[in-house]
N, C-alpha and C positions, 0 to 999 in steps of 0.2 A: 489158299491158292486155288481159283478156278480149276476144276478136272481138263481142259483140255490143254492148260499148262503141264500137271501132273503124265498125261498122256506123252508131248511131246519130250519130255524128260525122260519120261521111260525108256523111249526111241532113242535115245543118245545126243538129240538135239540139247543147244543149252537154251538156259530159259532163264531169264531176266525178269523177277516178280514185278506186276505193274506199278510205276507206282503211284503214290496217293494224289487226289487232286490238285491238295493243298502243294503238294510238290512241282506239280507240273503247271499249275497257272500260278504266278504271284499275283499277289493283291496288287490293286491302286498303288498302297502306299507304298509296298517294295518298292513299285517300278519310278514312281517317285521319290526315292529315297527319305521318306515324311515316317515318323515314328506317330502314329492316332494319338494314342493317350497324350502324351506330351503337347504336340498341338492343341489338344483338345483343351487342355489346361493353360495354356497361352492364350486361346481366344475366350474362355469364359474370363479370364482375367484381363485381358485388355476391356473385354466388355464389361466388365464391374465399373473399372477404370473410367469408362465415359458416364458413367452414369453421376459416379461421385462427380467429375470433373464438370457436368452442367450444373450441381451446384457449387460448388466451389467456386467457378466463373461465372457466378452470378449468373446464372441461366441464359447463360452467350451458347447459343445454338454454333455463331461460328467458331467458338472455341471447340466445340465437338467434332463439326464438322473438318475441321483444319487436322486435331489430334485423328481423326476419323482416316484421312488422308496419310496422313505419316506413318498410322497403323498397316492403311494396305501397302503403301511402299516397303515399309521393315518387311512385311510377310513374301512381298515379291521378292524380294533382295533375299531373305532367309531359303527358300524353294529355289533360288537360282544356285545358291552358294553350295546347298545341300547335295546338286549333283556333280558337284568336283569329288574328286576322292582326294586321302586324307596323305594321298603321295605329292598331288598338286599342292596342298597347304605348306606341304613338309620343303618344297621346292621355290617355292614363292615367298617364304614367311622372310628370307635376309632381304630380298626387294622393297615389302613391304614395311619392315623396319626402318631402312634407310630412306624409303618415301616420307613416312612419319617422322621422324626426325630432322629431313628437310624442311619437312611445313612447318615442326615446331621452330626452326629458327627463321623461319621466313615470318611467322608469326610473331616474330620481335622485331624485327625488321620492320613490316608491311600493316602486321596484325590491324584488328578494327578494336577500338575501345568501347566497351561498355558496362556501365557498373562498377567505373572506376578499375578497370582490368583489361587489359590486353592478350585475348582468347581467342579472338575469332578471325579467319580469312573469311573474306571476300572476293566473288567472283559477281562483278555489276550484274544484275541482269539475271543472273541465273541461282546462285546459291549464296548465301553464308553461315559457315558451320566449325567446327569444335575439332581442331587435327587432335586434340589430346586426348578425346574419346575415340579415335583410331585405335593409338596405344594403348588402349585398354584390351585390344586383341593382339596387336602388332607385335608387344612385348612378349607376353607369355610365348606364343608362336614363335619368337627368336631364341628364348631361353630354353622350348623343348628342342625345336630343333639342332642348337647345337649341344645340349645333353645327350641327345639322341647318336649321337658320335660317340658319345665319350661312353667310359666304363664305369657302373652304377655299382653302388652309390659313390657320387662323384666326390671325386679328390680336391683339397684344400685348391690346387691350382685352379682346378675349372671352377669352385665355384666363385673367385675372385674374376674370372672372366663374366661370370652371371651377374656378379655385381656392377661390373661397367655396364653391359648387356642393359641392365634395370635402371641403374645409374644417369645415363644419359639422358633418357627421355623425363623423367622422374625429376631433373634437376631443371630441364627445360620451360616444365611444365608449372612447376616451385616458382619460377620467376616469373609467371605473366602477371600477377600471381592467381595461383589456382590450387591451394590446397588440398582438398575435396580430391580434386582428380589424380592430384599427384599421389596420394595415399593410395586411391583405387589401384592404376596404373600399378606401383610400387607392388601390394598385397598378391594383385592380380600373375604378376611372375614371380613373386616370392614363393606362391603357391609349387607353382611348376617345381621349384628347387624340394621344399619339401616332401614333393610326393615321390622325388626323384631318390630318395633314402638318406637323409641324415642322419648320422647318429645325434642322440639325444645331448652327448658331451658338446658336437659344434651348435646344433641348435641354442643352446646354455650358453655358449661363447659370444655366437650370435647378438640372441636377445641382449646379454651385459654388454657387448658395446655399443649398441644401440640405446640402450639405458644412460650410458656414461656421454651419448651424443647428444642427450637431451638440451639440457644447457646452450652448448654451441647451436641446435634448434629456434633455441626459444629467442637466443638475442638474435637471428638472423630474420626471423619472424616480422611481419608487419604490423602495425599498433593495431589494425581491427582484430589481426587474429589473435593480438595475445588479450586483446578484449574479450573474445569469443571462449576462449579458454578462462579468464577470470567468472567473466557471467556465467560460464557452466556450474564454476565452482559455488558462487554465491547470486543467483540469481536476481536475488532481492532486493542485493547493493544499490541497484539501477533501474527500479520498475518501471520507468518512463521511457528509461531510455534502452541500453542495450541489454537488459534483462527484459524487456517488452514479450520479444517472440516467444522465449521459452513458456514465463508465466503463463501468454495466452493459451498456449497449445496444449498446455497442461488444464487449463480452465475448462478447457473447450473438451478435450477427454473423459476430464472427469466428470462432466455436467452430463453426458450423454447419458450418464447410466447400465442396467442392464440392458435396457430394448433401445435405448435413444430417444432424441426429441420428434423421429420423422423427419425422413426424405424432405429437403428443402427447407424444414423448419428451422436448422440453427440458428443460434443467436450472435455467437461470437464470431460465425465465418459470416451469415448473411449481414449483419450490420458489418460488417469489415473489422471486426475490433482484431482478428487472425490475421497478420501477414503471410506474405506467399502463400495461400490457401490453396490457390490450385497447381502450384511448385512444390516447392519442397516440405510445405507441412499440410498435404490434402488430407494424409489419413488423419488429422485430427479433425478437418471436417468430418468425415467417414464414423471417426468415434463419438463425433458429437451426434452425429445422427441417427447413426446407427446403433452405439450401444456398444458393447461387452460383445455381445453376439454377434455382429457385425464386423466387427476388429477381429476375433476368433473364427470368424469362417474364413476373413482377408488373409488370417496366419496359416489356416488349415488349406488354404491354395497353394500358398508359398512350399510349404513343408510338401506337399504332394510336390512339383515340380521341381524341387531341390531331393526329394525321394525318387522319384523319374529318373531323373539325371544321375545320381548319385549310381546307381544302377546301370543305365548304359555305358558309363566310364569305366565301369569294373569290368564289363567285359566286352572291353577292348582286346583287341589281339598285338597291337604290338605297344612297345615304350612311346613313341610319338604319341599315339592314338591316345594312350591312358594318361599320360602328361596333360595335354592339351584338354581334354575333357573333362577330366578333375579341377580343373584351372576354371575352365567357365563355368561350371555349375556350381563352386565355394568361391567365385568372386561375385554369383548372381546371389549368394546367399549373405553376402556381407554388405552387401546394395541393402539389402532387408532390414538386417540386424544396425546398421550404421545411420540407415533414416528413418528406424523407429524407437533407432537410442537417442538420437540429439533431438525427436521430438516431445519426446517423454522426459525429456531434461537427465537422461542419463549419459549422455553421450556431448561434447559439445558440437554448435552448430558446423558446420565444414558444407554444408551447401548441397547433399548428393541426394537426387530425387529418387524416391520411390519406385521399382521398377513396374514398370508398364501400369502403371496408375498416374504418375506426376504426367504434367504437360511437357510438353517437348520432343523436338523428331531425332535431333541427333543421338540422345542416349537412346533412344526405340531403335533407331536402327542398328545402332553395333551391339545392345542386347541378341536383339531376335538373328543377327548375321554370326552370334555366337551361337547359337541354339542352330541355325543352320548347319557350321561344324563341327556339332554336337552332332546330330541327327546324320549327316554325310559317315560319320565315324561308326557310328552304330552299324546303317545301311550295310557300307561294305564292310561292316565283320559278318555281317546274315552271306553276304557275297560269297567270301573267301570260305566260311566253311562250308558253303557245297558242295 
């Protein structure tokens, strides 16, 4: 302490030690509520992402460009979202359930078809996009918050309320049809319930009727998806036909090697013998070109960002906060695990892109608007312990 503190301490005066820099100006990022590291790790990863995706799109410059644009919208949306605090999410989230829910039935009603599926609104003119990738936030957000009421770890009643909660939109979604999503959706507030404390006895209970649901699944199910699920098991049954994608993907992987054939070199994405190359199976472009080493740095980003994350969820200051948190950063990690299983033919196909590498805006933006109230959650816990 400076002597003329010490001085007027002697005097009787009180004396209030100065304090530190770093205390009295916040950074940037405080005042934007933006977490560096984490961002940092979103744009070097969106930005790998264009790179594989100009070949993959057969070196469509507008494809980069378009994905280019969708990038900076998620990030404006992500920085706008980030400066609400985690009391507005907590107050907002039954509106925004019931918004989504609405659209899901209006999208059976109204919806646009394509692909053989009925997923999409349309607004002439201006948009059309994917309400069922809303619910991939809207959900989880409805099931913390009403845990958030209750007394943890929740009781048999509440969590039969989480399963309508999850129920609803999950079934809505099942019928456009859209498997893929409805899984997401599903996992993505299944999360919330588990981190909410089950004992291991209902988890166990759980899982077996879900196991004994299988069946009543499977005949409910559409003839592609129990295709989907046959091909995973026997690939080979159908090499022409609905075994196609796997096989390639698998060709196209293993053929890369350790270092790869080189950027733009592939064979199997550039002569087209890969379907959806620049959708849902880019990282086998990625592998074919890249290599062993190339796939291993894409995994060693992921794991840094799901390590990121995994860390500011923990220290969250309240149950909302750490519910919610935990929820986007192990539904951003099943995004990973889910579209580099059914491309390596361990997993079947179910359609879900690649996160911030696949083409596409709507899953960009309710990724990165999650990462928004990830990083809002964080922010004001640095707030509150001032």
């Amino acid at each position: 302490m400076p002597w003329h503190y010490i001085a007027r301490s002697m005097r009787g005066h009180p004396v209030r030690p100065p304090e530190s820099g770093i205390a009295r100006r916040k950074s940037i990022w405080e005042r934007i509520h933006l977490d560096p590291w984490l961002l940092g790790l979103l744009l070097i990863l969106m930005g790998s992402g264009l790179i594989v995706l100009y070949s993959a799109s057969g070196q469509s410059l507008d494809a980069v460009i378009g994905q280019s644009m969708r990038f900076g919208i998620a990030l404006v949306g992500m920085v706008i979202i980030a400066q609400f605090s985690p009391s507005t999410f907590l107050r907002w989230a039954p509106l925004a359930y019931g918004v989504g829910v609405a659209m899901l039935v209006a999208v059976d009603v109204v919806g646009d078809v394509g692909m053989g599926a009925k997923r999409w609104l349309v607004i002439p003119g201006v948009i059309r996009f994917q309400p069922s990738e809303m619910m991939k936030l809207a959900a989880p957000l409805m099931v913390a918050a009403y845990l958030n009421r209750c007394e943890l770890p929740p009781r048999l009643r509440d969590i039969v309320v989480c399963g309508v909660i999850i129920g609803v939109p999950v079934v809505l979604t099942a019928i456009q049809p859209d498997l893929g999503t409805s899984l997401l959706v599903s996992s993505a507030a299944l999360i919330v319930v588990l981190l909410a404390g089950l004992s291991w006895r209902l988890i166990g209970f759980i899982a077996a009727l879900g196991a004994a649901g299988v069946p009543l699944l499977w005949m409910n199910m559409h003839n592609y998806q129990r295709q989907r699920v046959l091909t995973f098991l026997n690939p080979e049954s159908d090499p022409l036909g609905s075994g196609w994608n796997i096989i390639q993907s698998t060709t196209a992987i293993g053929s890369g090697g350790l270092w790869g054939k080189g950027w733009l070199q592939g064979t199997q994405s550039q002569l087209e013998f890969l379907p959806e190359r620049h959708t849902d199976f880019i990282i086998a472009v990625l592998g074919e070109e890249f290599g062993l080493v190339g796939m291993l740095a894409l995994l060693l980003m992921y794991l840094l960002i799901v390590s990121r994350g995994l860390w500011m969820a923990s220290s969250a200051q309240d149950t909302f906060g750490r519910l919610v948190a935990g929820s986007i950063i192990l539904t951003f990690f099943i995004y990973v695990f889910v579209n580099m299983g059914m491309v390596s033919g361990i997993l079947p196909v179910v359609g879900v892109p690649l996160p911030l590498v696949s083409y596409g805006g709507t899953s960009s933006v309710t990724l990165l608007a999650g990462f928004g109230i990830l990083m809002s959650i964080h922010a004001h816990r640095r707030l509150l312990s001032r």
